[in-house]
N, C-alpha and C positions, 0 to 999 in steps of 0.2 A: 504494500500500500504506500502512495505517493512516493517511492524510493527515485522514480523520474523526475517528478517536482522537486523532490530534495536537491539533487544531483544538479538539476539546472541553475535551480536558485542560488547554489551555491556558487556557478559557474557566475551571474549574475554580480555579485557581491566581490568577487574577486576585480572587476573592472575598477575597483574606486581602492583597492590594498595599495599602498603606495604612496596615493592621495596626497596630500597636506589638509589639504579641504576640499569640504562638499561645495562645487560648485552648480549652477543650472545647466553646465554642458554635462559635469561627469555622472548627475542625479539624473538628466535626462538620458544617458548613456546605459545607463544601469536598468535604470526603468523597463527602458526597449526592450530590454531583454528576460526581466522580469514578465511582465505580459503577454511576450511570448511564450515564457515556460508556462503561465495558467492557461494561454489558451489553448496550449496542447495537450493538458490535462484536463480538456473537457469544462474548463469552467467556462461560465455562460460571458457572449462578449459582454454587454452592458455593467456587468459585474467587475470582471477583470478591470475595465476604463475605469470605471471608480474606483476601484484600489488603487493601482498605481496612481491617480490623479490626488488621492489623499493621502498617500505617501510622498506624492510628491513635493506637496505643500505643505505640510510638515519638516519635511528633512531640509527644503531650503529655508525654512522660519528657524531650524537651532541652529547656534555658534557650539562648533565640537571644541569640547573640554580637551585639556592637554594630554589627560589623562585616555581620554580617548581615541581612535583612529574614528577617520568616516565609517569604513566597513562593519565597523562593529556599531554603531549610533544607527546606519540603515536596517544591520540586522534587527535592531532593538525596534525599530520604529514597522517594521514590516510584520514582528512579529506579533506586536500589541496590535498592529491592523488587521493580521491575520485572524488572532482572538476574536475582534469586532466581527468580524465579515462571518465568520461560523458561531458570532452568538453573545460572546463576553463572558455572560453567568453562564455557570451551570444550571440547568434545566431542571427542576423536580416533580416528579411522580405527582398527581394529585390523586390519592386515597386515602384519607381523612373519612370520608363516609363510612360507617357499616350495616350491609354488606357498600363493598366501592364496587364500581359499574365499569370497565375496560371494554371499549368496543376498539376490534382488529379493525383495519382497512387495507387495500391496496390491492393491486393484480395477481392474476393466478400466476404462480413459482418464485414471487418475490419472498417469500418464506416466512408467510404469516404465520401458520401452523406452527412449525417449529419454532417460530419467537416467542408464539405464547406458552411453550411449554417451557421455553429458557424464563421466560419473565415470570410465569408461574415457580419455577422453581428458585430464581431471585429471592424476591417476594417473599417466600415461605421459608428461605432460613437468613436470608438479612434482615427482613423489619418481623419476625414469626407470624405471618397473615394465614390464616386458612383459605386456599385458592378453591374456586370450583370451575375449571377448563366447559367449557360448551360449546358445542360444535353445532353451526346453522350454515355452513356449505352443506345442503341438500341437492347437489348437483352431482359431487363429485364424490360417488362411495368413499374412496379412498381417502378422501380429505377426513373424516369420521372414523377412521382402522386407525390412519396415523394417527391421529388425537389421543386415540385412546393408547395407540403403545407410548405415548411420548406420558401420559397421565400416570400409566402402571409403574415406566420406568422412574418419574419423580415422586410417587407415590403418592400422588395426588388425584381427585373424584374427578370423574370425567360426566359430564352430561349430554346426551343425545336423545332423540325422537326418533327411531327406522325407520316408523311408518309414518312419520309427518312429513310434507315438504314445503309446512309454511314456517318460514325462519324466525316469523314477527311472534309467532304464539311460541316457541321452543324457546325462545331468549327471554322472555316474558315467565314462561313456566318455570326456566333454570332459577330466575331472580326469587321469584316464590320457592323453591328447593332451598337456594341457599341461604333464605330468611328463616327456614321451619327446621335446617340443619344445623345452623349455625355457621355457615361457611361465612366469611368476612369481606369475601372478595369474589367477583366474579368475570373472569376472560370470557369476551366474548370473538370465536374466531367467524369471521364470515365469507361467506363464498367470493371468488373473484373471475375477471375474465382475461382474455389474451391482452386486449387491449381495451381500453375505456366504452363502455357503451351506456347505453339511455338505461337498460333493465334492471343493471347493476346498479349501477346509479339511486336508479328509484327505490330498488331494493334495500341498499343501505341507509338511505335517505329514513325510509321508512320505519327501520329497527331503531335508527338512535330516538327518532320521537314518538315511537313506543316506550321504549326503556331510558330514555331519558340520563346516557350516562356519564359520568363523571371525570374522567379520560377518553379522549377518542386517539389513536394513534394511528398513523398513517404510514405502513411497512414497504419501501422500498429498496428493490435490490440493486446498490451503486453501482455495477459493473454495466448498468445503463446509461451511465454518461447522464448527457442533456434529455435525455426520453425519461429519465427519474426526474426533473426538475417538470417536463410541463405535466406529468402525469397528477406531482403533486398540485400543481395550480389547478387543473381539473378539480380531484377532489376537496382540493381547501376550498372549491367557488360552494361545493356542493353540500358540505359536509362542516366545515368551517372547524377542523381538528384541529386539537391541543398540541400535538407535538408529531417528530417525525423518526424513523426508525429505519438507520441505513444497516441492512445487512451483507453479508459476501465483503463486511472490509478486509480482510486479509485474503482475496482473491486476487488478480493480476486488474486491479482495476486503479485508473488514472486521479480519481479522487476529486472530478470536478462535481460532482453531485454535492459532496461532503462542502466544496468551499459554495454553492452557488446556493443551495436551495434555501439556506435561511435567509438570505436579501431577496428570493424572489417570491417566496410566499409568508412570509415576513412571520415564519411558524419557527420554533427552537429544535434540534436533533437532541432526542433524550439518550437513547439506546444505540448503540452500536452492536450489530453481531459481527466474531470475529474466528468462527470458527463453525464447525461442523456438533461438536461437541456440545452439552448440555449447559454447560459451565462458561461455553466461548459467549458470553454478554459482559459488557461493561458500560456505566452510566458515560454518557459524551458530556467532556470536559474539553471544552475552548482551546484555554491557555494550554494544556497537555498536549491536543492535539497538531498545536503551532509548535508544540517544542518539537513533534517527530518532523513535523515538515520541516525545520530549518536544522536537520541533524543534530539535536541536545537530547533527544532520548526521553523517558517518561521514567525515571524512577520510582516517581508518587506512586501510578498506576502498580509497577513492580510490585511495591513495598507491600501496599493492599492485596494485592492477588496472593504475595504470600501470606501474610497474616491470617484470609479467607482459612487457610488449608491448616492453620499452626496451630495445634493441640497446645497446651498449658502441662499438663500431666504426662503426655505422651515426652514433650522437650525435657521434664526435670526425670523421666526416667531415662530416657536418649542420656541424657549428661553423667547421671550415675554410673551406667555401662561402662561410657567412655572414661571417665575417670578411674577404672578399675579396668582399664582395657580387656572390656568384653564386650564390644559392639561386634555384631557380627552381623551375616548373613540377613537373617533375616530381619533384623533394625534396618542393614540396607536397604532391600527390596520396598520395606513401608517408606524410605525416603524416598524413592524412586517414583513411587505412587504418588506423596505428595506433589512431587516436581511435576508430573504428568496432570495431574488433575490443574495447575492452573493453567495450562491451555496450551496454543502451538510451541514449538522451542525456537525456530525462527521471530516470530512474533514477539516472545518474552527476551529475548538477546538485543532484541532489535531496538527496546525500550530502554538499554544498557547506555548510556549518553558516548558519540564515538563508534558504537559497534555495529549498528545497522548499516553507516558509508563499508565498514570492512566487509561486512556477511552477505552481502545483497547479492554477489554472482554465486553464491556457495548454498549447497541445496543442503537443507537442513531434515533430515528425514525425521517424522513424527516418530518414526520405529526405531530410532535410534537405540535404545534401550533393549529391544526385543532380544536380541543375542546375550547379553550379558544377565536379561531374567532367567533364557533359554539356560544358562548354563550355572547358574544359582537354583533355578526349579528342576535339574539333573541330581543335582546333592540329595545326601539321604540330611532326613532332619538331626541326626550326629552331625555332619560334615558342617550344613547351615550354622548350627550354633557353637561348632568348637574347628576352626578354619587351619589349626593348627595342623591338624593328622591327615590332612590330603596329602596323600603320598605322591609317586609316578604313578601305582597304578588307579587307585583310586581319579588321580584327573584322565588317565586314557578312558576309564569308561564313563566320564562327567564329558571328556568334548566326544565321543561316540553318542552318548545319547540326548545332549544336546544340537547336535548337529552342525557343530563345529571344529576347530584343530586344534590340537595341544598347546599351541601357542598361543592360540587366543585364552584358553582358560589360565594359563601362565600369567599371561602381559593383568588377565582380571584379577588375578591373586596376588600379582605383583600391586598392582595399582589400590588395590584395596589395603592391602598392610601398610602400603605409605600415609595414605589417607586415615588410616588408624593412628597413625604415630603424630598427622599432623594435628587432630583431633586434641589427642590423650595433650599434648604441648600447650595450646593453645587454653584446654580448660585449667592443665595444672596451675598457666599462667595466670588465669584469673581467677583463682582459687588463692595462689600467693600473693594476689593484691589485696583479696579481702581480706587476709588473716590478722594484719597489723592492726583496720578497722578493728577488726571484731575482740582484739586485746585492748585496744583503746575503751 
């Protein structure tokens, strides 16, 4: 995602290194070239004009500080523009009601379904809301199968009618279910078409002044470029939604949806999807998102995705082990878990500030792990928790029946006892800072 925009912009900003100062020829120099990189990445022209025209008037209004170069006063000024132009604040959820009312919108394959079983499962262990998922696509069986797997897997109620196919009374009947069940919250997902028509239209039009609800969100898939921006003008004329929901961001898509659609339908991007996975959602943050376009990385984001995953209990027993060098095998494996559950591994490197210009031509495999479980879940559970008595033959029939070479199970035996030692170091280490505390 935007790795081209980055790339450019940066080409961009290089024009004015050197500099002494911003002038109108070397701001109007940069510019050029700036404008061109948005408008190859699909942002809308009218949009782009305006940016650079407010950066540009800007960056010729300050006198650069000594301490400053141009290039970095443009960065700074392009970057707080970029925040502006995708939003500024962040954006928040309105469910305050209970039960709160969620109606889906948007086209058939933009991935409504599957956003509301990510936003359902959101929802149900960051704010503890009880979801109730409803499915009123009575057009498309399958749209009602997947609901319901996506409902079992986050272990959340699913509601449907088989034999109804009026969506107005099934959304309507859910809201009464989740008032007599106590559910707190109700997604509502609704049918969609190829492209925008009058049926659809009238259809959704319809449900929300039935049920009357309290977020409406409008799910588009960015790897549509400029056909996500007027799709949502359509529906904002019709529908007049709260918020917007880009999915497929970490697909091979150019990112002009992401910088155009809130200046053109003057609506906020709450949600981002960022992956395939159940887990791949995270709330859209402006300033974050400027930092990945002008290469500074998202740590904030990082820090959060891990903490999602960090047990309290599970770390202060992890630290014991270690301190007594017995972490083994299988504390591994549950780390490894952790690391996988916050989402792609190119994606989370890539929010590392620095590492995404490095990684960007390097294929980052999600299965990267899969060999080295393959050859941990070969171990008998003696081996797992005492790493010690792997002999020669014991690792020939650990890479035999892993289905890997000798050496690989080596270089993973080798690489884990280092990893043990550098462990056991690092906690002794802060264990002999507290001690004098703890005499004090």
């Amino acid at each position: 995602m935007f790795d081209n925009l980055s790339e450019r912009l940066e080409r961009s900003f290089k024009i004015l290194k050197g500099e002494g100062k911003i002038t109108e020829i070397n701001v109007a120099e940069t510019l050029k070239d700036v404008r061109k990189a948005l408008l190859d990445a699909d942002v809308n022209y009218k949009v782009a004009k305006n940016f650079t025209d407010t950066v540009k008037e800007k960056a010729l209004g300050q006198n650069v500080l000594t301490a400053v170069k141009p290039s970095q006063l443009m960065v700074k000024i392009v970057h707080d523009e970029l925040t502006q132009l995708m939003g500024g604040e962040t954006a928040e959820i309105n469910i305050d009601a209970r039960p709160a009312v969620i109606l889906m919108s948007g086209l058939q394959g933009s991935g409504k379904t599957t956003f509301s079983g990510k936003l359902a499962r959101m929802l149900k262990t960051k704010k503890n809301r009880k979801p109730l998922l409803v499915a009123c696509d009575v057009y498309r069986p399958a749209a009602i199968e997947q609901l319901r797997v996506l409902a079992e897997q986050i272990e959340v109620p699913m509601y449907c009618e088989l034999d109804s196919k009026d969506p107005i009374e099934i959304a309507q009947h859910a809201i009464q279910e989740a008032k007599a069940k106590g559910y707190d919250l109700v997604i509502v997902d609704t049918a969609g078409r190829l492209a925008v028509d009058e049926q659809m239209m009238n259809e959704i039009a319809a449900i929300k002044k039935a049920i009357n609800p309290d977020e409406i969100l409008f799910v588009v898939d960015s790897m549509t470029g400029q056909d996500a921006v007027n799709t949502a003008k359509e529906f904002n004329e019709r529908l007049d939604f709260n918020g917007v929901v880009l999915t497929k961001l970490d697909g091979d898509t150019r990112g002009g949806a992401a910088l155009s659609i809130r200046s053109v339908v003057n609506k906020p991007i709450k949600f981002v999807g960022t992956g395939e996975k159940l887990e791949a959602i995270d709330q859209f943050h402006p300033a974050r998102m400027a930092d990945r376009i002008l290469g500074m990385g998202d740590i904030v984001s990082l820090v959060e995705r891990a903490q999602e995953q960090y047990d309290e209990e599970e770390a202060k027993r992890l630290q014991k082990k270690i301190a007594k060098n017995q972490f083994d095998f299988n504390d591994f494996l549950s780390q490894i878990a952790q690391i996988k559950k916050m989402g792609n591994l190119k994606d989370l490197a890539s929010m590392i500030p620095g590492v995404g210009k490095a990684i960007k031509d390097i294929d980052i495999d999600d299965n990267a792990f899969k060999s080295i479980e393959a050859i941990i879940y070969s171990m008998t559970p003696a081996e797992r928790s005492n790493p010690e008595i792997l002999n020669g033959s014991r690792r020939t029939r650990i890479a035999k029946g892993s289905g890997t070479t000798i050496q690989e199970v080596n270089r993973l035996l080798k690489q884990f006892d280092q990893t043990r030692k550098m462990m056991k170091m690092v906690t002794s280490s802060k264990m002999g800072k507290m001690m004098p505390k703890m005499k004090k």
